[in-house]
C-alpha positions, 0 to 999 in steps of 0.5 A: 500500500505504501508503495502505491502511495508513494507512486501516486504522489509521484505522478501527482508531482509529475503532472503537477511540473507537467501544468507548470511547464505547459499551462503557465508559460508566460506571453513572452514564452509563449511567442518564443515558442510560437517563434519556432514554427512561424515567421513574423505575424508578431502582433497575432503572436502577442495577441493569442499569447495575452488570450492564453494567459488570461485563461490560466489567469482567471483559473486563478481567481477565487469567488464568483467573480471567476464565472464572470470573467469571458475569454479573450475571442479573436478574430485572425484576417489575413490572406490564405497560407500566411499562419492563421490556422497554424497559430491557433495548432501551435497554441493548443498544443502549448496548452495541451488543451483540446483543439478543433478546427471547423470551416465555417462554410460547412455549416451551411450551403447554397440552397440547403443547410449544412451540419449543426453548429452544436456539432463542433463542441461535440467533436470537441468534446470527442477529441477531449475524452480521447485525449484524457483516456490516452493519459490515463492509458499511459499511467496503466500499461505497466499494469496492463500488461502485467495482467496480460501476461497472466491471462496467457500463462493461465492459457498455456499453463492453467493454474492448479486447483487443489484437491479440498476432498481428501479420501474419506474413511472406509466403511464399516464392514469394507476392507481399505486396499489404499495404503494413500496417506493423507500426509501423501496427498497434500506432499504431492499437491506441494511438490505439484504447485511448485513445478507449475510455478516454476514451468511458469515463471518460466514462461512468463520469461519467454513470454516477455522477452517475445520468443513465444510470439509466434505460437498460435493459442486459442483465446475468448474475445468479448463482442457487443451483442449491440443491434445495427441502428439506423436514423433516417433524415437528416439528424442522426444519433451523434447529432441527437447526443446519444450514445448508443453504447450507453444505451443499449450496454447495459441491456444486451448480453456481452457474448465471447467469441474463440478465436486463433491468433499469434500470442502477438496479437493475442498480447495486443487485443489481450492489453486493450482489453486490460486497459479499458477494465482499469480506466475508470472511464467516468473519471475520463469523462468528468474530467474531459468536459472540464478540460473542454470548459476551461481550456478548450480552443474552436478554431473557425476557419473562413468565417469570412464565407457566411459574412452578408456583403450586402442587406438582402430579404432572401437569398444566400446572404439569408442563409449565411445571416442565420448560420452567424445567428446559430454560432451566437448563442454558442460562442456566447455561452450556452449549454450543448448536450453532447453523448457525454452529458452537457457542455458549457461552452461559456470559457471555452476559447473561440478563434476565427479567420479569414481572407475578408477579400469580398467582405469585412468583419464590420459585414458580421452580425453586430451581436456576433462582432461583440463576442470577438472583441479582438482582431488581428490583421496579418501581413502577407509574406514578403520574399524575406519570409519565404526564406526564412519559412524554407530554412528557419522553423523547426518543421521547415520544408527543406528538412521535411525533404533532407528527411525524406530522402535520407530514407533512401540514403541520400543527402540532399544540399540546398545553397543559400542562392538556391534557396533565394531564388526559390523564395522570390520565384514564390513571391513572382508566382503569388504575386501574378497568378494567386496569393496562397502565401506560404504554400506556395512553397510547396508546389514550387519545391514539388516542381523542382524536386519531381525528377529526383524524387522519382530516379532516386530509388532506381538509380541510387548512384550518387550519395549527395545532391547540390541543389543551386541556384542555376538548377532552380533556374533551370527548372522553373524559370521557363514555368514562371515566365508562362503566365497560363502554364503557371496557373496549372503547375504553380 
């Protein structure tokens, strides 16, 4: 008992170092971090970090005031590919919180209605159990498989069970012919027990170290007797919140079914059934929604699309207006009922973008305006920044593709020229056929690595590739000039 005790304060203090490192990381912290992934956008980067310090702020009010305290809403504008989603990702993972990104324009079409807009705190509630049950995973594999390992020995070696009836006394008028002591009976059961020990510590080793993984056993699986459901019309089950596990669990019989496999798989399936006998999954689930209250982040993407660009009595602005009138009460504070039980959506964090080309935020439903009091305007990618992007973040494309072929034994080199003209080349390409901003750094270096991409497992002659600028050239230079041909490749 002790022991355990002492391991639970251990992971206690483990998580408790665990919230000091993520949650409360400083704005100036948290721009260094942001720093790693993005180039400029500074102003967009101070503001999510002041909005992600005051949540862990106000978790540290006392008293009724905390309740009262609304969460810094942002809106990002900006044209495509310049950092706005990647922003709002990196953030969530700062803060280890859940994080859903929905395209505004999916709740809504032209001439019909799309998803229900509750459906986005439903996925973000969704991705929140997971999230919890993975931690709590972690903290009982050791245990599972310990148990799993037992579950096997019991198939190969099954236990003995003891003999309790021991020979009754001969009766009257009858002559005993067994000369079998009781002093015999139990020796024997000693002497038994302890070879089955040791035949199965012995295996456990075997078992252990995967010298048995090959060996086919027969084990019983659990399956659901759960009947096939289907809803007709356009709201289903999710949509309704219900849980047809929780519905019907409890009702239908659990049945077993035998099946043959590998002790490897049998140790997988085996764990999984394990892990979920030692989660406690009612703890997951309350400490998910709460983790959704109050750290939860939606990212709205292309809110721009259900903007009204002018007042209209019918028509698709109608549609989209009431799209923005399904969002209020969400982003307001309102109470969703999800298959895990009900979810208040007052604390959680809501983030939306969008290019505002055709539209401005000022054409957004006043009421909707309000909830985001906050709005950033970030700058487009100049060629300094494409350079930068290709060389400088930790995720950066020119180590994506040095990984890649690695794989294949190849060390690819790009000069400081190469990748000059490659960043102005991408701001040539944006600034004359589209600006999707920094994924234009994708087609680009799509075009020009195509033929070694392709040649290099067939030829894998040389060990090293110089990328320079007169390749670049090379490669695209005739692609830029054609203005109609660059519309296609580039």
């Amino acid at each position: 008992m002790q022991k355990n005790k002492s391991g639970n304060e251990m992971n206690n203090s483990n998580k408790g170092k665990k919230v000091k490192k993520i949650e409360q990381l400083t704005p100036s912290q948290i721009v260094e971090e942001l720093n790693k992934y993005i180039i400029g956008q500074d102003n967009a980067k101070k503001s999510v970090a002041i909005a992600l310090r005051n949540r862990w702020r106000r978790q540290q009010v006392t008293g009724p005031l905390k309740d009262e305290i609304m969460p810094n809403n942002i809106i990002l504008i900006g044209p495509t590919g310049v950092g706005k989603t990647e922003i709002a990702r990196r953030i969530s993972k700062l803060a280890n919180a859940p994080f859903v990104k929905v395209e505004a324009s999916k709740f809504t079409e032209v001439g019909y209605v799309g998803r229900d807009v509750e459906s986005m705190i439903r996925e973000l509630t969704d991705l929140a159990v997971n999230m919890v049950k993975q931690e709590k995973t972690k903290e009982v594999e050791i245990k599972a498989r310990e148990n799993t390992i037992e579950r096997l020995l019991d198939i190969l070696i099954p236990p003995l069970r003891k003999k309790n009836n021991l020979p009754s006394r001969p009766a009257e008028g009858t002559a005993s012919i067994s000369t079998t002591t009781t002093a015999d009976i139990l020796q024997d059961e000693i002497d038994s027990e302890e070879a089955n020990r040791q035949t199965r510590e012995k295996f456990r080793k075997m078992l252990i170290d995967g010298e048995l993984d090959s060996r086919v056993i027969e084990i019983d699986l659990t399956t659901s007797n759960i009947p096939m459901m289907q809803v007709l019309g356009p709201i289903g089950l999710e949509e309704m919140g219900l849980n047809i596990q929780d519905l019907f669990g409890s009702i239908m019989p659990k049945k077993t079914k035998k099946r043959k496999m590998t002790i490897k798989e049998a140790k997988t399936i085996l764990e999984q059934e394990e892990i979920q006998k030692l989660i406690d999954m009612e703890s997951v689930v309350k400490e998910a929604i709460e983790r959704v209250q109050n750290s939860g982040i939606v990212f709205i993407d292309e809110i721009d699309k259900i903007a009204s660009t002018h007042k209209s009595t019918s028509g698709p602005d109608v549609s989209r207006e009431g799209v923005q009138r399904d969002l209020l009460p969400i982003v307001e504070g309102s109470t969703v009922m999800t298959k895990y039980g009900p979810v208040k959506t007052d604390h959680i964090l809501f983030m939306a973008s969008g290019a505002f080309h055709s539209s401005k935020p000022s054409d957004l439903i006043p009421e909707l305006q309000g909830r985001f009091p906050i709005r950033v305007e970030l700058n487009s990618l100049t060629e300094e920044d494409f350079f930068q992007i290709l060389t400088k973040p930790e995720n950066a494309l020119i180590k994506q593709y040095k990984a890649l072929l690695e794989t294949e034994g190849v060390q690819i080199e790009f000069e400081d020229e190469s990748l000059r003209a490659i960043a102005r080349i991408a701001t040539e390409v944006n600034d004359q056929v589209e600006n999707i901003g920094a994924r234009r750094l994708h087609t680009i270096l799509t075009s020009l690595l195509e033929d070694i991409l392709f040649e290099i497992p067939d030829k894998r002659k040389s060990k090293k590739i110089i990328i320079d600028a007169k390749l670049v050239e090379e490669k695209l230079s005739k692609i830029v000039m054609n203005r109609d041909l660059s519309r296609y490749i580039l």
